[in-house]
N, C-alpha and C positions, 0 to 999 in steps of 0.2 A: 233650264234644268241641266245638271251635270250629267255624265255616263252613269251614276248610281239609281236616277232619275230623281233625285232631290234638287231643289231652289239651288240655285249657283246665288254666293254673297257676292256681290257688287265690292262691299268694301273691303273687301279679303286682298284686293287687288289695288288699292288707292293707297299709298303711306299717307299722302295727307289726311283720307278720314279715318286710320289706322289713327293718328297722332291725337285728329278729333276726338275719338271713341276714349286714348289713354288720358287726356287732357277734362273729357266728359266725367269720366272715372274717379281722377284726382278729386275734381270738386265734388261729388256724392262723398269721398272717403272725408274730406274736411266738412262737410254739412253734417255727417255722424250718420249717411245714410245705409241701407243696407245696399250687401253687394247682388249687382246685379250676373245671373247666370249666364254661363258660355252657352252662346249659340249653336256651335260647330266645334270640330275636333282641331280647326286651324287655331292658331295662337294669332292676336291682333297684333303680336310685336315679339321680336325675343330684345331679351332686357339683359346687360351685361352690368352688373351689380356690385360692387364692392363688398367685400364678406367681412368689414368689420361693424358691427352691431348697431344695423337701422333695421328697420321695417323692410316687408318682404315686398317685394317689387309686386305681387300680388293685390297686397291688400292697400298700399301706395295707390294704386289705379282704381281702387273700389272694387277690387273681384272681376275686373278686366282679364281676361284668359291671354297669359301671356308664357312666354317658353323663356326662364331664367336662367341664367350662369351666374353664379359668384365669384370671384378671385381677390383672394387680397391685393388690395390697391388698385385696382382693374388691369391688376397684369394678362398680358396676354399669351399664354404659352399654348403649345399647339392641341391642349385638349380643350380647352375653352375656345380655340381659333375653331376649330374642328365644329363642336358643338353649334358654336352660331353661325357658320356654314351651313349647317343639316338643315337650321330650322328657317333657312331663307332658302335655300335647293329644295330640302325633301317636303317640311312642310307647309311652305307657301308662305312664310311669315314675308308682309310687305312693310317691316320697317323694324328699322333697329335703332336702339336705345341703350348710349351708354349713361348709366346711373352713378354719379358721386355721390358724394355728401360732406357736408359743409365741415364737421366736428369729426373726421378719420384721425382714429388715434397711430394709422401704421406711415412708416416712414416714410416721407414723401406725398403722403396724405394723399385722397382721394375730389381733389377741388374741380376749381374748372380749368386750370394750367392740365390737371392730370386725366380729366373728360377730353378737353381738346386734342391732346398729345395720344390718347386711346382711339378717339376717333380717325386720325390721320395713323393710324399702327396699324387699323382694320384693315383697311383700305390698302393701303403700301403692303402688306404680309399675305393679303388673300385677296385674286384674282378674280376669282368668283364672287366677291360682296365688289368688288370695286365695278367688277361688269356691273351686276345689279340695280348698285346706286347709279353708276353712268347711264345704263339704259331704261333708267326711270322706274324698274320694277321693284324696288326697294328703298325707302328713304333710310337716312341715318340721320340722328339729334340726338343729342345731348344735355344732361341734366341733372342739378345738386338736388341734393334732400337736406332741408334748415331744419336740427331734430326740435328745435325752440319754438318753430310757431308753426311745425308739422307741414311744411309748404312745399313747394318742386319750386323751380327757377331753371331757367331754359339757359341752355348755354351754346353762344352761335360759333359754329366752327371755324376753324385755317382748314379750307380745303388745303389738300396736298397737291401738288404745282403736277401740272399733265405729266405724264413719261416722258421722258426724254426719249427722242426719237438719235437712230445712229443716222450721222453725217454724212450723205453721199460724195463720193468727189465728182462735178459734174466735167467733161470736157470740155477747153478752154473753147469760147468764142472766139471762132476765125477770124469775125469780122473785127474782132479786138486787137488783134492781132498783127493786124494789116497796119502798116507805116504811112504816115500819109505825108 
């Protein structure tokens, strides 16, 4: 039980079955099932979306309770950086989801060249998702929407290369030093 004393979700906590539960979703929304209701007030995933004319990352998942952002092209400017901040800080969301789609009519289009390049933006722009996914409390994946045969397809990331750490100068070794 939590401090409200209600059931603590298990998977509120796991991106993996966070990914289950949107990957579970998808297939009902292609079977033509109906959606199934939020559990709780957490979102399974915030979903960073391209806002040229696909389906709503909602109904995409089968009625999976999800926290969405739109942006054309999936840019990423600091009120959408902001916003999917909130919903992995404030409201516990354990995994993020950046959403293309295959047929993006805006320049530079929304594929998986421009999924991967968003996903390494997150990351590299905000400290707080970067901790997150590093310390395993958050995952991040990646994914087209094909509007022709209503499908998702996974798109595997270019982690971004560690930090760069600054250079110490160490003092030379005496024993290096010594002539022999």
């Amino acid at each position: 039980m939590d401090a409200t004393g209600s059931p603590s979700q298990v998977w509120q906590t796991s991106p993996s079955f966070a990914l289950a539960r949107l990957r579970a979703g998808h297939h009902r929304f292609r079977a033509g099932g109906l959606p199934v209701p939020s559990a709780g007030a957490t979102p399974v995933a915030a979903v960073l979306s391209c806002a040229d004319p696909q389906p709503e990352a909602v109904t995409v998942f089968g009625g999976v309770d999800v926290y969405a952002v739109r942006t054309a092209g999936l840019q990423v400017g600091p009120a959408a950086l902001g916003s999917l901040e909130y919903a992995v800080a404030r409201l516990g969301a354990p995994l993020l989801v950046v959403l293309g789609h295959a047929s993006c009519s805006l320049a530079g289009g929304s594929g998986p060249d421009r999924v991967r390049a968003t996903l390494t933006a997150l990351r590299r722009r905000s400290p707080l998702l970067d901790q997150a996914v590093r310390s395993g409390r958050c995952g991040i994946h990646g994914m087209i929407w094909h509007d022709a045969d209503r499908l998702l397809n996974e798109v595997r990331p270019v982690l971004p290369p560690p930090a760069r750490r600054a250079c110490r100068l160490r003092p030379p070794n005496n024993a290096s030093m010594r002539s022999h």
